[in-house]
C-alpha positions as CSV (number, residue, x, y, z in Angstrom):
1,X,-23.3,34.4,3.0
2,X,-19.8,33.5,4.3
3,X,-20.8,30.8,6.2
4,X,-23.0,29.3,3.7
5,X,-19.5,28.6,1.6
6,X,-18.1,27.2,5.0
7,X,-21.3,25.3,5.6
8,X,-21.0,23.7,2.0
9,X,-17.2,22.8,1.9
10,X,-17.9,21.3,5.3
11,X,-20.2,18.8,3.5
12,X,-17.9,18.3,0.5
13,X,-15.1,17.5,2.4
14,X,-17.5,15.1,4.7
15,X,-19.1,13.0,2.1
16,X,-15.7,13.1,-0.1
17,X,-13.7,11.6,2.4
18,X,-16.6,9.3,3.5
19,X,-17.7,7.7,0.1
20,X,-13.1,7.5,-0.7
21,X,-12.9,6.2,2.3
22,X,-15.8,3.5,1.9
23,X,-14.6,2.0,-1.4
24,X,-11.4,2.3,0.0
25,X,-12.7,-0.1,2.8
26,X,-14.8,-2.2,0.7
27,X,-12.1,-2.9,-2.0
28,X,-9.0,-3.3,0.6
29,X,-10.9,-5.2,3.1
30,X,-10.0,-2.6,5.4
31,X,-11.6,-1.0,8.2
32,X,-9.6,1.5,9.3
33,X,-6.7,2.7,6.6
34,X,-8.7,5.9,5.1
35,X,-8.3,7.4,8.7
36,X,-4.8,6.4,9.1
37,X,-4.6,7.7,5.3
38,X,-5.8,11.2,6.2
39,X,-4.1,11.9,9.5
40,X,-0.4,10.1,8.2
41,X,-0.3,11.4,5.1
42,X,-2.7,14.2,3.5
43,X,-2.9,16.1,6.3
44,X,1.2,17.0,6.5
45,X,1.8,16.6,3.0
46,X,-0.9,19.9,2.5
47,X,0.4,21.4,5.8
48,X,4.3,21.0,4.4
49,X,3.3,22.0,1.0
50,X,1.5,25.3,1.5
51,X,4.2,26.3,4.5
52,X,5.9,29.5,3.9
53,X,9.7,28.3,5.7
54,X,10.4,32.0,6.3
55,X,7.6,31.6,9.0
56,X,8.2,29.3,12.3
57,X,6.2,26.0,12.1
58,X,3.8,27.5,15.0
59,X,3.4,30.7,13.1
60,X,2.4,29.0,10.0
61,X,-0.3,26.8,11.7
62,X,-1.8,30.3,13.7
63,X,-2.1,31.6,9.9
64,X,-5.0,29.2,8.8
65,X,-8.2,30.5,9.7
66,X,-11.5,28.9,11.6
67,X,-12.5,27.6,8.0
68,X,-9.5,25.4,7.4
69,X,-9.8,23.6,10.7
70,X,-13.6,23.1,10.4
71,X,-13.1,21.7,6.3
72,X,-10.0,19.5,7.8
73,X,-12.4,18.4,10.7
74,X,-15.0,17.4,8.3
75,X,-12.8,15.4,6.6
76,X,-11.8,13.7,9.4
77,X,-14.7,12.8,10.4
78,X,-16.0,11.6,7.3
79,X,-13.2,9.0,7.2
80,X,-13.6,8.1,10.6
81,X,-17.5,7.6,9.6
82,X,-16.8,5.4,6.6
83,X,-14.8,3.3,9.0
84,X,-17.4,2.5,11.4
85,X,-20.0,2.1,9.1
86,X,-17.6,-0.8,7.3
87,X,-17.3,-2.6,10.9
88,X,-21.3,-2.1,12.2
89,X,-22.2,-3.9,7.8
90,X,-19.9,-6.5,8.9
91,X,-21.0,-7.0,12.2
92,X,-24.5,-6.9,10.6
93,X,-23.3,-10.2,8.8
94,X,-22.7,-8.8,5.2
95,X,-19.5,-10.3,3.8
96,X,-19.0,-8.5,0.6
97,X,-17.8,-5.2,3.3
C-alpha cells in the first residue's frame, strides 16, 4: 500500500510540473524556463525552508527519505518533458507553441 501513495505522488508531481510548465512555455514563448524554474528556484527555496539549521546542511539532505527524491525526480522530469515537447510542436511547424 505504501508504494501505491509513492506511485501516485510520482504522477502528480509529473503531470503538475508538465501541464505548469507547458503553459508556461506556450504563454512566454519559452522552451526551457520551467526547468531552469524548478532547479534555480523551487527546489532550494523548499530545501532552505523545511531545513532544521541545528542540523549540518549534509545531515539535513541524508534526512529525506527515498520518497522525496523520487516525487522531486518526477517533477523534474515532468518540466524537462514539457520542454521538449514545446521544441519537437515547433519543429513540427505549429507557431502558436
Amino acid at each position: 500500500m505504501g508504494w501505491l501513495i509513492v506511485l501516485v505522488l510520482m504522477v502528480l508531481f509529473f503531470v503538475m510540473m508538465f501541464g505548469i510548465g507547458f503553459i508556461l512555455n506556450m504563454l512566454m514563448k519559452t522552451t526551457w524556463f520551467p526547468a531552469y524554474v524548478f532547479i534555480i528556484i523551487i527546489l532550494p527555496i523548499v530545501v532552505y525552508t523545511l531545513w532544521d539549521h541545528d542540523k549540518g546542511f549534509g545531515a539535513y539532505l541524508a534526512s529525506f527519505g527515498l520518497v522525496d527524491y523520487l516525487t522531486a525526480f518526477a517533477g523534474l522530469c515532468g518540466a524537462l518533458l514539457s520542454g521538449w515537447t514545446i521544441q519537437k510542436l515547433r519543429q513540427g511547424g505549429y507557431k502558436m507553441f
